[in-house]
C-alpha positions in Angstrom: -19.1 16.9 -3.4 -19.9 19.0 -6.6 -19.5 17.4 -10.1 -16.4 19.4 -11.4 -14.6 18.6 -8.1 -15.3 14.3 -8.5 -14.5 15.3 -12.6 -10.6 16.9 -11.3 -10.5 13.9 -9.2 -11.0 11.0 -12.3 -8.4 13.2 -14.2 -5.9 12.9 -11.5 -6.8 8.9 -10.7 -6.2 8.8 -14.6 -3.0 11.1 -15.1 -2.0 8.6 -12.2 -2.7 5.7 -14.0 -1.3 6.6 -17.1 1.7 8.0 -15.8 2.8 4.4 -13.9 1.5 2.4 -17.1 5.7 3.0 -17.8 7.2 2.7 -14.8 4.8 -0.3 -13.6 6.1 -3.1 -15.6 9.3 -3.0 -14.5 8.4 -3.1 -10.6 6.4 -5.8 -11.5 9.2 -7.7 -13.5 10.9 -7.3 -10.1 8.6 -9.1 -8.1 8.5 -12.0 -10.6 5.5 -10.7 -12.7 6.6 -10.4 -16.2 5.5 -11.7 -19.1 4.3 -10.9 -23.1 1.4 -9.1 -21.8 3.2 -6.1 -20.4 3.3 -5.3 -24.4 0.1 -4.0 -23.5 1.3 -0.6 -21.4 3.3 0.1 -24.4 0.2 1.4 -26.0 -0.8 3.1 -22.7 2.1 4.6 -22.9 1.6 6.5 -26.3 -1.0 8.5 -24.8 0.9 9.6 -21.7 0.9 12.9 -22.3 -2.2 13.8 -23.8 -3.9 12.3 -21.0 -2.2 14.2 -18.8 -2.8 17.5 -20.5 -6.4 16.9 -20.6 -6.4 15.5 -16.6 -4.6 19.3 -16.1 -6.8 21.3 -17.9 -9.8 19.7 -16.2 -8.2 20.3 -12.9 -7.5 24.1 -14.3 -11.3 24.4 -15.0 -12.6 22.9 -11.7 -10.3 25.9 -9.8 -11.6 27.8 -11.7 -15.1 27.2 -11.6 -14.9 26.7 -7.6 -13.8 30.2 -7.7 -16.3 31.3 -10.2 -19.0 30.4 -7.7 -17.3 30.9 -4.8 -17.3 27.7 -3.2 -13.5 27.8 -3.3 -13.1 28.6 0.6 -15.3 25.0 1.0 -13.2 22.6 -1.8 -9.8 24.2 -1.7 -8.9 21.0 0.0 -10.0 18.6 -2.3 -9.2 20.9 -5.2 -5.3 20.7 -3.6 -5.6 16.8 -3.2 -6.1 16.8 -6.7 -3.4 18.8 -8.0 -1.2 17.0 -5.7 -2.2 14.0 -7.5 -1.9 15.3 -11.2 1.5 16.8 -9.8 2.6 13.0 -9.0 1.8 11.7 -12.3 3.7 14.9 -14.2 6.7 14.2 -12.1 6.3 10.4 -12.8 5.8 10.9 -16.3 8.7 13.5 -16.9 11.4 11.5 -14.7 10.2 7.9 -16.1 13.8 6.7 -17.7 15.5 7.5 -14.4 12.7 5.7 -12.4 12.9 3.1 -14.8 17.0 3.1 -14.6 17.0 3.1 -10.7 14.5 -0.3 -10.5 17.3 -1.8 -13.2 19.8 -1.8 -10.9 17.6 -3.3 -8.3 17.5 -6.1 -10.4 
């Protein structure tokens, strides 16, 4: 796999990450998890969206380096597994109070 393709893939793993740093503590507070140290994704948290802006643009310049050297035809799927993934984390990240509001009433 070429190195822009596994780069779009550990911006996506980390948009990912980032983007259930917020929605994460409260599924685990559900199964009996909590505790003071999910203070710690509050900080996390405060870089959500940079991260993910940064996890986009690297996807952006891996599409467009695939097609630059026209190797798109042979990573289009990985390249859409990717943006999939960074898709996740944006919808995650955008619709986190009313995630966060649904697992309250589960409680």
């Amino acid at each position: 796999m070429k190195n822009y393709v596994r780069a779009s893939y550990l911006g996506s793993l980390s948009a990912l990450g980032v983007a259930t740093c917020c929605v994460m503590p409260m599924m685990m507070m559900l199964l009996g998890l909590g505790g003071s140290w999910l203070a710690v994704f509050g900080k996390i948290a405060a870089a959500s969206y940079y991260v993910l802006a940064v996890s986009s643009l690297i996807l952006l310049a891996a599409w467009g380096v695939a097609y630059h050297r026209r190797t798109l035809s042979h990573l289009k799927g990985w390249l859409a597994g990717s943006t999939i993934m960074t898709g996740i984390a944006w919808v995650v990240v955008l619709n986190e109070t009313r995630i966060n509001d649904f697992l309250i009433t589960l409680m």
